[in-house]
C-alpha positions as protocol buffer text, in pm:
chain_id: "A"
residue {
  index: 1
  type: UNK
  ca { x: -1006 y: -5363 z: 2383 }
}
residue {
  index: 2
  type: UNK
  ca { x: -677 y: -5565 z: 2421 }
}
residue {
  index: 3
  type: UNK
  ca { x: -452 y: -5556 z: 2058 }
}
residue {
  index: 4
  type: UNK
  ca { x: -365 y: -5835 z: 1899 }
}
residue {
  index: 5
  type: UNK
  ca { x: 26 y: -5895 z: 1778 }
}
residue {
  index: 6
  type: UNK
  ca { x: -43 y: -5767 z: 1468 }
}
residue {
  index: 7
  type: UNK
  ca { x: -254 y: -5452 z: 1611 }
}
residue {
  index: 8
  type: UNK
  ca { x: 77 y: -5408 z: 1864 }
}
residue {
  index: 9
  type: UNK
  ca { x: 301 y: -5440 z: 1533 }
}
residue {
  index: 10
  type: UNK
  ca { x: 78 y: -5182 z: 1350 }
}
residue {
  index: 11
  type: UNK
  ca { x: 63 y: -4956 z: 1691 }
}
residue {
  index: 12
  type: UNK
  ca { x: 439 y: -4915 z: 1736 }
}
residue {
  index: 13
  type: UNK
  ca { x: 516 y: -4869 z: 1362 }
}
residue {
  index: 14
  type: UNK
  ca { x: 250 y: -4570 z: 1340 }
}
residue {
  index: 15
  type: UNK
  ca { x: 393 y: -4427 z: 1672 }
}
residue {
  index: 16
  type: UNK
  ca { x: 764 y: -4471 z: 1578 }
}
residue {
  index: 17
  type: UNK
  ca { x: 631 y: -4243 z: 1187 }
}
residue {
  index: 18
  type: UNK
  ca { x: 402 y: -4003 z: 1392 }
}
residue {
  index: 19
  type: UNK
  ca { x: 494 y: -3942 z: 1714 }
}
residue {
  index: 20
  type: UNK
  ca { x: 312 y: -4096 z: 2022 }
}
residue {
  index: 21
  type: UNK
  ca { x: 10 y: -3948 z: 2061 }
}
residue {
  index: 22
  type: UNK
  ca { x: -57 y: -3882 z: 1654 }
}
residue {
  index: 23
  type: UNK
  ca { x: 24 y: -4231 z: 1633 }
}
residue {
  index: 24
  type: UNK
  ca { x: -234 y: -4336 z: 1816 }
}
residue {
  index: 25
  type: UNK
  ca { x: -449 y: -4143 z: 1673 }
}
residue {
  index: 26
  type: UNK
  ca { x: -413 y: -4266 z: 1303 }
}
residue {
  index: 27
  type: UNK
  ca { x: -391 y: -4583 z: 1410 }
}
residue {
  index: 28
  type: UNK
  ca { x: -776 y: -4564 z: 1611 }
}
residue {
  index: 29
  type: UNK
  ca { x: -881 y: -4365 z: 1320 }
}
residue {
  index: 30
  type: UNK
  ca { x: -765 y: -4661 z: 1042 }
}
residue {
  index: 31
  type: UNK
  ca { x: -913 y: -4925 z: 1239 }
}
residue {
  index: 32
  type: UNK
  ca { x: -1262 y: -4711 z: 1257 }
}
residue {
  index: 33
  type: UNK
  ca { x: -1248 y: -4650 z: 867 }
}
residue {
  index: 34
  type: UNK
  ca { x: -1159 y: -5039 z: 838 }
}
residue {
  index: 35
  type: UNK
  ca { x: -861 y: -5036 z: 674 }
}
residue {
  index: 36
  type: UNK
  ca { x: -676 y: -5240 z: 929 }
}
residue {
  index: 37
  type: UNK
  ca { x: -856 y: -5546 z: 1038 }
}
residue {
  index: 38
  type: UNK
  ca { x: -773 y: -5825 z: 1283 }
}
residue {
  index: 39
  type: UNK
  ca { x: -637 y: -5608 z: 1583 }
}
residue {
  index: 40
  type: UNK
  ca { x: -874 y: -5594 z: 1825 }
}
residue {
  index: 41
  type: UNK
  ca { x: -915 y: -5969 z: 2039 }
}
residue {
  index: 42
  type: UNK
  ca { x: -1249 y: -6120 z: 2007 }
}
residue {
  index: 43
  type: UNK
  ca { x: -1470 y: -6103 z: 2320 }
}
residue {
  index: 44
  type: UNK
  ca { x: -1542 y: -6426 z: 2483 }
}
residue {
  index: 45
  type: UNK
  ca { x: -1882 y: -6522 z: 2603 }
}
């Protein structure tokens, strides 16, 4: 799903601390737990 600007903020600031690919990871893994909300763009109908 397409990132918001604050999920593209959040995205490059966990990549830029862990590396590309661990980046991504945490960042995936946060969203799953729900301790980042509002990055993902709501699907339209």
């Amino acid at each position: 799903m397409p990132l918001t600007e604050k999920g593209k903020k959040i995205m490059k600031s966990m990549k830029k601390q862990y590396g590309k690919k661990k980046g991504e990871t945490v960042f995936y893994a946060s969203k799953n737990k729900g301790k980042i909300k509002g990055v993902d763009r709501k699907r339209g109908k």
